[in-house]
N, C-alpha and C positions, 0 to 999 in steps of 0.2 A: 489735212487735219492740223498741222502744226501751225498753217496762218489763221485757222481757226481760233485755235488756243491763243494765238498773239491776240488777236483782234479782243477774243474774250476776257480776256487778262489788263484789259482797257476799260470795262466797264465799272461799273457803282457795283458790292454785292449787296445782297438782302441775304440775312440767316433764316432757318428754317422758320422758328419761334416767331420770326416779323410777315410772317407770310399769314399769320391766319386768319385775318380777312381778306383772302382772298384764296380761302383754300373752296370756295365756292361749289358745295358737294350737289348742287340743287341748280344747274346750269345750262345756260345756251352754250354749246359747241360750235364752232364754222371752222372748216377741215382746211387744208392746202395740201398740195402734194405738187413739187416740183426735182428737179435733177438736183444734186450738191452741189454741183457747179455753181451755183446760183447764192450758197450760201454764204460765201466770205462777203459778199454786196451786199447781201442782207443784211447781216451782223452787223457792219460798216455805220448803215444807216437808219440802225433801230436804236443803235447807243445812246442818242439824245431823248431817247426816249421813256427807255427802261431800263431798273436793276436784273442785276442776273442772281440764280441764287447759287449760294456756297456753301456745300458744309463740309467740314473737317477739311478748310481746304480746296476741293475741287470744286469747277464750275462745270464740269461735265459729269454725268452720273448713269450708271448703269443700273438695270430694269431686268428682271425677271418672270417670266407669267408662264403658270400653265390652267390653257383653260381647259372647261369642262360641260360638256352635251351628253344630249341622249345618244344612243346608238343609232338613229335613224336622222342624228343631227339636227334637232330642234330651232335650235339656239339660229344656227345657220340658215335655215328654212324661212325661217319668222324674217330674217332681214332680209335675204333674195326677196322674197316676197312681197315684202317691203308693209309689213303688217306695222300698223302706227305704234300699240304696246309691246315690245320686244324686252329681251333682256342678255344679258353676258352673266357669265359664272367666271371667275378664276381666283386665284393665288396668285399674289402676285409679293414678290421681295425688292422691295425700296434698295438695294446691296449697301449704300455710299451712307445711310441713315441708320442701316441696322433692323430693318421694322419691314416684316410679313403680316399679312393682310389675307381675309378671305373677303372677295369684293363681290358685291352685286350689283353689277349696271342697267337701271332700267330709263327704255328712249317711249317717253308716254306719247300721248296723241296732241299737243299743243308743242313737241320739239323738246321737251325741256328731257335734259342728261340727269337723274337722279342715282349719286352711288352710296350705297352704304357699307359699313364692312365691320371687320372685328379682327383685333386682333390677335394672329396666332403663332405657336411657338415658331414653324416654320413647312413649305412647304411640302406634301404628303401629296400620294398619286391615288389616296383612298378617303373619300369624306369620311370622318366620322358621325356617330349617330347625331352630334352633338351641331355637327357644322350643317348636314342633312336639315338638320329640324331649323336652323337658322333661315337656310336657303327657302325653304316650302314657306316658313314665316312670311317671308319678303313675297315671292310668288304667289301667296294663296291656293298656292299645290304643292303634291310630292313630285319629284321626278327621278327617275333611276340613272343619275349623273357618271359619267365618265370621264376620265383624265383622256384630251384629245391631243395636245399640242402646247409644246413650249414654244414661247417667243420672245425673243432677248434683243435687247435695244438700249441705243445709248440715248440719254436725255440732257438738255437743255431749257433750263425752264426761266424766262422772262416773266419780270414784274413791272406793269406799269407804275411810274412815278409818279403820278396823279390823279389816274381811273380804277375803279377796280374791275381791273382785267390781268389773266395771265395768259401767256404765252407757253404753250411745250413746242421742243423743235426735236423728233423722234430721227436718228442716224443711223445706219449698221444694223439695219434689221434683218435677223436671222429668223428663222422659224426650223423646227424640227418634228415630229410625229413621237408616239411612244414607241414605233420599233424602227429609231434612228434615223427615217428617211429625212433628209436635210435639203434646206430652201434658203436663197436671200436676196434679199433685194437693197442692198447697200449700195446702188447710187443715187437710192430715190431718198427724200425728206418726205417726214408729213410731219405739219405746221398745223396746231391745233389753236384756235384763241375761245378761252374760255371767258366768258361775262355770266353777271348777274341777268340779264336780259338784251337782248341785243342790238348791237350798237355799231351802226356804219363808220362811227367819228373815229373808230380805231386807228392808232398812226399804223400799227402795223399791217392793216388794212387797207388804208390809203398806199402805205409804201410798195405792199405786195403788188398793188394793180399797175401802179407806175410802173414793175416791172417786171408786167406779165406772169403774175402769178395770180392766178384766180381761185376760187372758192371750190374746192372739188370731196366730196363725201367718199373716206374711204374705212373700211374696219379692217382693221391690223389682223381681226380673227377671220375675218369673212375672206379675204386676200391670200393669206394663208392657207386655209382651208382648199381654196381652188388649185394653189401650187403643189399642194401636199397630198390632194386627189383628185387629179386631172379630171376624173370620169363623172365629179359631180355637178349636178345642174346647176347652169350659169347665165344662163340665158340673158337675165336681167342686168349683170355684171359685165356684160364684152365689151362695152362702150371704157368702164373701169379698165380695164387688162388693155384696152386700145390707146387709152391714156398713157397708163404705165408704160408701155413698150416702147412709144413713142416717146417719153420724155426719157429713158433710157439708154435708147437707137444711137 
């Protein structure tokens, strides 16, 4: 981690406030998931390409989320499944910004990441009526949500210097359960690059394939979820977990 922070400590920053055309809430996602080992090369060679962001300071930033399902795991279902309208629930605390959020993630049938949110004073393991009524708003239903799982992670986030495109590079992710059961997978990265529409010409695209880092679909919640209760259905996910392991080994 410390040639990390070297390396980062070289880059151009961008402040929060210069980011917001490209806070792109309406977006195409393409995942990556490789070992950290891999990341000080990264970093290396994306520098000509993009600012990092900073605030108060740091170029690395800590992540907070707890999401939230039905008792029979909804949320979870719909993506094994691999149903085209899906959606996320959580809470999630920006820590490094100051700023909780109750967020809605919905993945429609044409690909596109659509998130809404509002913000709240901070996060609660209980909706109120108030956040209830937001969430059904967004969904077109009620559902009788539940606090599942925390998951904490450190962030890096990449701004192109010329496209509008961002970059997250998610580190040290931990996951936990509400009665403590604890999970992590901190040798792995997931590399998200965010566009308005999507776009091959990405340098960090081009740079990943150069070294063997390819485009791999993973949910921080759905992944979690499997660690956190072995006994749920995965069927669709082993190829997922045979990755992971493997870039882990």
């Amino acid at each position: 981690m410390n040639n990390v922070k070297h390396i980062i400590s070289g880059y151009n920053s961008i402040s929060l406030s210069d980011m917001d055309n490209v806070k792109l809430m309406n977006r195409v996602d393409t995942k990556f998931v490789f070992n950290k080992e891999k990341i000080p090369n990264l970093l290396e060679r994306l520098q000509k390409y993009y600012f990092i962001l900073e605030i108060n300071g740091n170029r690395t930033h800590s992540y907070k989320s707890l999401y939230f399902d039905t008792d029979d795991r909804k949320f979870y279902h719909d993506h094994h499944n691999e149903r085209v309208n899906r959606n996320k629930v959580r809470f999630r605390e920006y820590i490094d910004s100051g700023g909780v959020f109750l967020e809605v993630k919905h993945k429609n049938n044409k690909g596109k990441t659509i998130k809404k949110r509002i913000k709240v004073k901070s996060i609660n393991t209980k909706l109120s009526n108030e956040q209830a009524q937001y969430i059904s708003d967004i969904l077109g239903y009620s559902l009788d949500l539940k606090p599942k799982q925390w998951i904490d992670f450190t962030r890096m986030t990449l701004v192109h210097k010329k496209k509008r495109e961002r970059i997250t590079l998610d580190l040290g992710l931990h996951f936990r359960d509400c009665y403590n059961k604890e999970k992590d997978l901190k040798d792995v990265i997931i590399a998200e690059v965010k566009q308005g529409r999507i776009s091959r010409s990405s340098d960090f695209m081009r740079i990943s394939k150069e070294m063997n880092i390819y485009p791999f679909r993973l949910s921080k919640y759905c992944i979690s979820t499997i660690h956190l209760e072995p006994s749920i259905k995965k069927n669709r996910f082993k190829k997922k977990l045979l990755h992971i392991n493997k870039i882990t080994a």
